[in-house]
C-alpha positions in Angstrom: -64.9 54.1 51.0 -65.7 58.0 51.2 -69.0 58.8 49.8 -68.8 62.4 48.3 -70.7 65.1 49.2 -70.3 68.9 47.7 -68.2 71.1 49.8 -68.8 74.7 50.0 -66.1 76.2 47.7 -63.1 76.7 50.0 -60.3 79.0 48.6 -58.0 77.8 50.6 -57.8 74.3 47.7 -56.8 77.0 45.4 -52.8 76.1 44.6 -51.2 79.1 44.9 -49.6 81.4 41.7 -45.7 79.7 40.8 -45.2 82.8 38.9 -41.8 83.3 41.5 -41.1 79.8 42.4 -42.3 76.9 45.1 -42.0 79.0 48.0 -45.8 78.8 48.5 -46.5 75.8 46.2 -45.0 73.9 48.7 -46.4 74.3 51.7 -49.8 74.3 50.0 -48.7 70.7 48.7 -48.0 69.9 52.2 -51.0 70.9 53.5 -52.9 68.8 51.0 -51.3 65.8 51.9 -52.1 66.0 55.3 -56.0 67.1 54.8 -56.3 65.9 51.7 -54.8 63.0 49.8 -56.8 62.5 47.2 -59.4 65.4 46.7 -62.6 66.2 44.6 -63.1 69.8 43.4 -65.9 71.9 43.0 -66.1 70.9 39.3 -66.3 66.9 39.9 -62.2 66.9 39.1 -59.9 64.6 41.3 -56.3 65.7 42.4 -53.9 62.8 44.2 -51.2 64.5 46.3 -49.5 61.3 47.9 -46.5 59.2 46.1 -48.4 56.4 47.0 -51.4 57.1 45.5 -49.7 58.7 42.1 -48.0 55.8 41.8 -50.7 53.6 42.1 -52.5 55.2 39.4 -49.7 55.2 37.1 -49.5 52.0 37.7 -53.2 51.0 36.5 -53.6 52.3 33.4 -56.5 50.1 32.7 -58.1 52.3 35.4 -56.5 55.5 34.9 -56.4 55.6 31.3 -54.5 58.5 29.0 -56.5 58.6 26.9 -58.6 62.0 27.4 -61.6 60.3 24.5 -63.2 58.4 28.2 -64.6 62.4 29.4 -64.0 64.2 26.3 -65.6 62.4 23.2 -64.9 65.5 21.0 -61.0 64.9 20.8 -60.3 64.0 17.5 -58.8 60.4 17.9 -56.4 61.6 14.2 -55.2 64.2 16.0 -53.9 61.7 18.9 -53.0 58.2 16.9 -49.4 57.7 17.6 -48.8 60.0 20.5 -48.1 57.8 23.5 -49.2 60.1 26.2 -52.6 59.6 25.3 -52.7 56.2 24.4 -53.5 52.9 25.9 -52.8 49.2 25.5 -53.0 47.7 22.5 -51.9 50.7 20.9 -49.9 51.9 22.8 -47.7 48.7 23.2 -48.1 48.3 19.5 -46.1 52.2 19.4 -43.7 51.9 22.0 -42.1 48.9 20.6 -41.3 50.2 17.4 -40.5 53.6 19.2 -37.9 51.4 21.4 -36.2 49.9 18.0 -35.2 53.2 16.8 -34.8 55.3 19.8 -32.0 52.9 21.5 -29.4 53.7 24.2 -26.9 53.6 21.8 -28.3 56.2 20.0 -28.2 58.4 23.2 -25.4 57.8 24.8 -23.2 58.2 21.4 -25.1 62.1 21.4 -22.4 62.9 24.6 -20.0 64.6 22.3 -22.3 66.5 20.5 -24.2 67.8 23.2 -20.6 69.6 24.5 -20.1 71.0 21.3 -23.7 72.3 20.5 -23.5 73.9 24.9 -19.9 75.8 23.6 -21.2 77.1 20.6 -24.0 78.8 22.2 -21.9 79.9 25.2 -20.1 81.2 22.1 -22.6 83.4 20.8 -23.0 85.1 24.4 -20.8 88.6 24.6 -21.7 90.0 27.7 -21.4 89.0 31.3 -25.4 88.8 32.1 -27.8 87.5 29.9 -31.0 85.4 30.1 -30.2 81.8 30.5 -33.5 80.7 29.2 -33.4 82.3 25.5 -29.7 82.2 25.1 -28.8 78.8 26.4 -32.0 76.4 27.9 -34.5 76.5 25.4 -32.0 75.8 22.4 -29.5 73.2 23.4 -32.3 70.4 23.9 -34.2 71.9 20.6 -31.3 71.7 18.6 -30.0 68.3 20.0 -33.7 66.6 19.8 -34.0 67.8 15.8 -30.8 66.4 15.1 -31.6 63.6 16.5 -35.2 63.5 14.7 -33.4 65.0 11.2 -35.3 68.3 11.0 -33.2 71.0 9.6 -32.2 73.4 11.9 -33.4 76.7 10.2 -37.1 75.3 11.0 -36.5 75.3 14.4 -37.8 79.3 15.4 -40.8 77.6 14.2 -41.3 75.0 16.7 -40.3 77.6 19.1 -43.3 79.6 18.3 -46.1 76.6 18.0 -44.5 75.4 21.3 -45.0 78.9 22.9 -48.8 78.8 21.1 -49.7 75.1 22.9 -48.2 76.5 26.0 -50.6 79.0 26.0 -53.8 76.5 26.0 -55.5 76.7 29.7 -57.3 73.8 31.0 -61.0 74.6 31.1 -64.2 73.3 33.1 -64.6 69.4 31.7 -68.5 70.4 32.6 -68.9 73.4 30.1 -68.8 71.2 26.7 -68.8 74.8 24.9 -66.0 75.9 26.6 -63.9 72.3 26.4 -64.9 72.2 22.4 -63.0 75.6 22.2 -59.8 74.8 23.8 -59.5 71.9 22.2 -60.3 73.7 18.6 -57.6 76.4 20.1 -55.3 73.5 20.7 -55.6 70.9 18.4 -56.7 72.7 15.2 -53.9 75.7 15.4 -49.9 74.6 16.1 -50.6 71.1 16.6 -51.8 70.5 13.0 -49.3 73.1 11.5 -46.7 70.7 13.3 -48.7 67.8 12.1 -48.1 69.1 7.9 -44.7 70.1 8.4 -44.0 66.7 9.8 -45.9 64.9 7.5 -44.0 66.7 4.4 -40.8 65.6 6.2 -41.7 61.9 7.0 -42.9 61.8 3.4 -39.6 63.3 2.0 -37.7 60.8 4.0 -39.8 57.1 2.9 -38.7 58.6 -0.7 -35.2 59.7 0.5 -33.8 58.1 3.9 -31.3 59.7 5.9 -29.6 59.1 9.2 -31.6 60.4 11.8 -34.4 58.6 14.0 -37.7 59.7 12.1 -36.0 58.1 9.4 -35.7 55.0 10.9 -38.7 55.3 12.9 -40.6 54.9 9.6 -38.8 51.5 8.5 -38.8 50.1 12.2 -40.4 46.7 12.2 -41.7 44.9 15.3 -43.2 41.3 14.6 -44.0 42.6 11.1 -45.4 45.8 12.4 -44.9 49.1 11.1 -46.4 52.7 12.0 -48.3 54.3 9.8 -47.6 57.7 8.6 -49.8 59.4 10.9 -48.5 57.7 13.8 -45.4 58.3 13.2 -45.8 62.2 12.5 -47.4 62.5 15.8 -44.8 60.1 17.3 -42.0 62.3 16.1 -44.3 65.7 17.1 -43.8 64.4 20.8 -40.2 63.2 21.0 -39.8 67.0 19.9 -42.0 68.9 22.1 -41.3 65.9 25.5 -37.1 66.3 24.4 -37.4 70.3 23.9 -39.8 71.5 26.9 -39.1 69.1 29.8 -35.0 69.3 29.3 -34.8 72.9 28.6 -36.7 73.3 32.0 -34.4 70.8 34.0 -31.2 72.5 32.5 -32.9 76.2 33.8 -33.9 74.9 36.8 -30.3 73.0 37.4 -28.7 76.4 37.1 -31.3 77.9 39.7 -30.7 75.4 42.4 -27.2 75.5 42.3 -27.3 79.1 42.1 -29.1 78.8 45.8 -26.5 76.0 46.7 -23.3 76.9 46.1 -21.9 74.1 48.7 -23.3 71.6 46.3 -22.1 73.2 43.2 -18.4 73.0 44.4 -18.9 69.6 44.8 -20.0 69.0 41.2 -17.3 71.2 39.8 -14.7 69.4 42.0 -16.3 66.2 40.9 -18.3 65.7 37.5 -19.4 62.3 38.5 -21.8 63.4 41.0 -23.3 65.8 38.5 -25.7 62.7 37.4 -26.4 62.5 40.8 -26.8 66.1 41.6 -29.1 65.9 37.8 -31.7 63.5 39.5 -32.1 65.6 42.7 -33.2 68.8 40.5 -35.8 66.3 38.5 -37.1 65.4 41.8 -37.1 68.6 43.2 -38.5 70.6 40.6 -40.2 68.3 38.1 -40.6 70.0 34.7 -44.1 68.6 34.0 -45.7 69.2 37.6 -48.5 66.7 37.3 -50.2 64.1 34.5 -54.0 63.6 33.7 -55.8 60.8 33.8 -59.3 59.5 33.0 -61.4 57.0 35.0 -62.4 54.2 32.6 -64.8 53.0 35.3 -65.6 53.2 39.1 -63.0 52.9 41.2 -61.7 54.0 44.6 -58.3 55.3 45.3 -56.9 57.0 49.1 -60.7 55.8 50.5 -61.8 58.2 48.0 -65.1 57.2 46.2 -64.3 58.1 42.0 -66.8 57.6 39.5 -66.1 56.6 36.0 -65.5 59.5 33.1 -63.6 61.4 35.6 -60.7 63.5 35.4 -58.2 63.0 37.5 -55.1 65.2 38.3 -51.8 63.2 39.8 -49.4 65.7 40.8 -45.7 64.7 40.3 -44.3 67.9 42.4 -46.4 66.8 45.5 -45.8 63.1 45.1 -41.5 63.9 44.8 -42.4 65.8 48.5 -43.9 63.1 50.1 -42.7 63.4 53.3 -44.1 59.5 53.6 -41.6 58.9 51.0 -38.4 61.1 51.0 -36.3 62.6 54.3 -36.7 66.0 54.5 -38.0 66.2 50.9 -37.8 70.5 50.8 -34.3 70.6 51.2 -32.1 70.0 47.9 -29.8 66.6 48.8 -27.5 65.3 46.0 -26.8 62.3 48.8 -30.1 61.0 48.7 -29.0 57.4 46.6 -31.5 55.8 44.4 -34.5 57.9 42.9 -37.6 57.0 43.9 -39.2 60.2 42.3 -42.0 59.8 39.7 -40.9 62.9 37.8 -40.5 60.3 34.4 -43.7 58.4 35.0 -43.9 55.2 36.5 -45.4 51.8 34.5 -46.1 51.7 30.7 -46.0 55.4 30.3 -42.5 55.6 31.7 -40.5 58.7 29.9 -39.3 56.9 27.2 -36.7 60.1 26.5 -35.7 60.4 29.7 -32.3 58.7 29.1 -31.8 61.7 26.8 -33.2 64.5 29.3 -30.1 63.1 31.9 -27.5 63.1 29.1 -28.7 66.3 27.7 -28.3 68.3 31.1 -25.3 66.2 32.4 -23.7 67.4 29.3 -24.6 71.1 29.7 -23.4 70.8 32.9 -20.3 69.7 32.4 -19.8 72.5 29.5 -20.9 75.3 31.8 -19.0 74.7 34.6 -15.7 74.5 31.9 -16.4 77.9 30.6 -18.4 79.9 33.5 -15.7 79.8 36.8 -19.4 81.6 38.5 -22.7 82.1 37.6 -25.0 84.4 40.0 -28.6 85.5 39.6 -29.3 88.7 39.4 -32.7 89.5 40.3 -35.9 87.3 40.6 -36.9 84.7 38.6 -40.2 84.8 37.0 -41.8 81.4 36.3 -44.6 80.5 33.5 -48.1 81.0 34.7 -49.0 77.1 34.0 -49.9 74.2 34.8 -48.6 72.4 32.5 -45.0 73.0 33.1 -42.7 74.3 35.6 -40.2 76.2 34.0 -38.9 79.6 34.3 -39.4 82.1 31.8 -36.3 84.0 32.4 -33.2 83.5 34.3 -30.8 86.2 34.0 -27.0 85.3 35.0 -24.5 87.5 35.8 -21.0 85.6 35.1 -18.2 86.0 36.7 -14.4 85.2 36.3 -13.6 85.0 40.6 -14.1 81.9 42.2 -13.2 82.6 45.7 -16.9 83.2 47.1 -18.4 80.0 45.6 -16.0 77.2 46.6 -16.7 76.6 50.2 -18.4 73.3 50.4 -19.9 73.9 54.1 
């Protein structure tokens, strides 16, 4: 086991900016792997670059708990009841049961239809031949699918679209400055997360008077073994269904279009045949992972990579290095429909697996397969700015030039 001693600050552990992509993300991931699988920063935080490793701690949650309260005592557990991301066993297990009893396959897979007609009628509302992907097509199709599913009325969404931008917004600060940890978290959890919290609470309180189809609706009269949630787990259940079905498929849809875009061998394929499009779906989630890496917090001392980590620590397991892993994958930088069963981590791996991430595959199979009806050829025309975050990979503008001739994108060589 490696004992730790302070390095001299090296700015070459720096990840570099992603504001135009994973042309240097990558290789910096790469080099990270090799050097350093599991690394401790200047500020006492811990980043795991390998699959192996990731995995491992997403598999020990007893370990590598989500629950941030272990390092930061000052969250405010009301805030948190009910959202699973930040939960551990009992509770957790107690949620995601009842979570499962509403949110079934059924319910998703019967959402195929839907999700075509909600892709035409925004394809609809687009007159010219170039316009931004993100704001006329990404970012609403999985909003307005997820609050239809949920039962929130869709003239409240530009709502959510602006608390969403607000939490976006929050940076990650120096777990050693308590001062400057107590502000973010009063910046994040006592601005748009409890405006989200009211508005869902009036709704969840409108619909135990008055219940309607829709899953917060039956969310709130699941039972499990006699168990039901209580309100305030069930408003922050429902606050991240939204925000999970809204931000991570709206960045897979974007980022589908982009890799096609640089593949148009691979896009002929899909548009010659729709079943590899689930296929093709998979490879963009582990290619470009929406949510680039999860946090954990050390419940007690442990050791993982031969790496010495003491307990109260923050840890950092990055998804987009561990879907890289040249350990793991063949030739993991280059995009491959054909690779056969996923092995990325891109939905989590154990207790804290995705539970939307059926709907995240329908969602963008369906867009898919609506686009390539209605657009013969997309092409983008200029660069493609990504968000400056790490909380999220996702562009912030794609602008697509369409086009009615097919004959320069259908050689699949």
């Amino acid at each position: 086991m490696t004992e730790f001693v302070m390095p001299a600050f090296d700015p070459a552990l720096l990840p570099p900016s992603v504001r135009f992509g994973l042309s240097d993300t990558l290789p910096w991931l790469n080099r990270m792997r090799a050097a350093n699988p599991v690394l401790r920063d200047p500020f006492g935080m811990h980043h795991v670059f390998t699959h192996a490793e990731v995995q491992k701690a997403l598999g020990d949650p007893g370990t590598f708990s989500s629950d941030p309260s272990h390092v930061m005592p000052q969250a405010a557990a009301e805030l948190s009841a009910g959202m699973l991301a930040v939960m551990d066993p009992p509770a957790h297990t107690k949620v995601r049961r009842i979570a499962s009893a509403a949110f079934t396959p059924k319910r998703v897979k019967d959402l195929n239809e839907r999700i075509e007609a909600i892709a035409e009628e925004l394809l609809d509302a687009v007159a010219e031949d170039e316009f931004d992907f993100v704001t006329s097509f990404s970012q609403y199709l999985p909003l307005v699918v997820v609050s239809e599913l949920l039962g929130i009325p869709r003239a409240d969404l530009p709502q959510f679209l602006g608390w969403t931008e607000q939490l976006l917004q929050v940076t990650v600060p120096n777990p050693n400055d308590a001062a400057e940890m107590d502000a973010a978290l009063q910046a994040a959890l006592f601005g748009p997360l409890v405006q989200m919290q009211q508005y869902m609470a009036g709704l969840c309180a409108e619909l135990r008077a008055n219940p309607r189809d829709g899953f917060i609706s039956d969310l709130l009269h699941a039972e499990v073994d006699g168990e039901r949630l209580a309100d305030h787990e069930a408003v922050n259940l429902a606050i991240q269904l939204l925000q999970a079905g809204h931000i991570t498929s709206a960045s897979v849809l974007a980022n589908s279009v982009l890799k096609l875009a640089e593949n148009p061998g691979i896009e002929a394929r899909l548009r010659a045949d729709p079943a590899l499009i689930p296929a093709a779906v998979d490879e963009v989630l582990r290619f470009t992972p929406p949510v680039p890496r999860l946090q954990r917090f050390t419940t007690t001392d442990t050791e993982l990579g031969g790496v010495r980590i003491p307990a109260k620590s923050m840890v950092f397991l990055s998804l987009l290095s561990a879907n890289h892993d040249e350990a793991e994958f063949t030739d993991p930088d280059t995009f491959d429909i054909d690779r056969g069963a996923s092995r990325n981590l891109t939905f989590g791996h154990g207790i804290h697996f995705c539970l939307g991430a059926m709907l995240a595959r329908v969602e963008v199979t369906g867009a898919l397969d609506a686009l390539f009806d209605r657009i013969p050829v997309w092409t983008i025309d200029e660069a493609v700015e990504y968000r400056e975050s790490h909380l999220l990979f996702a562009p912030k503008r794609v602008p697509l030039v369409v086009s009615t001739t097919t004959t320069d994108r259908r050689d699949p060589a």
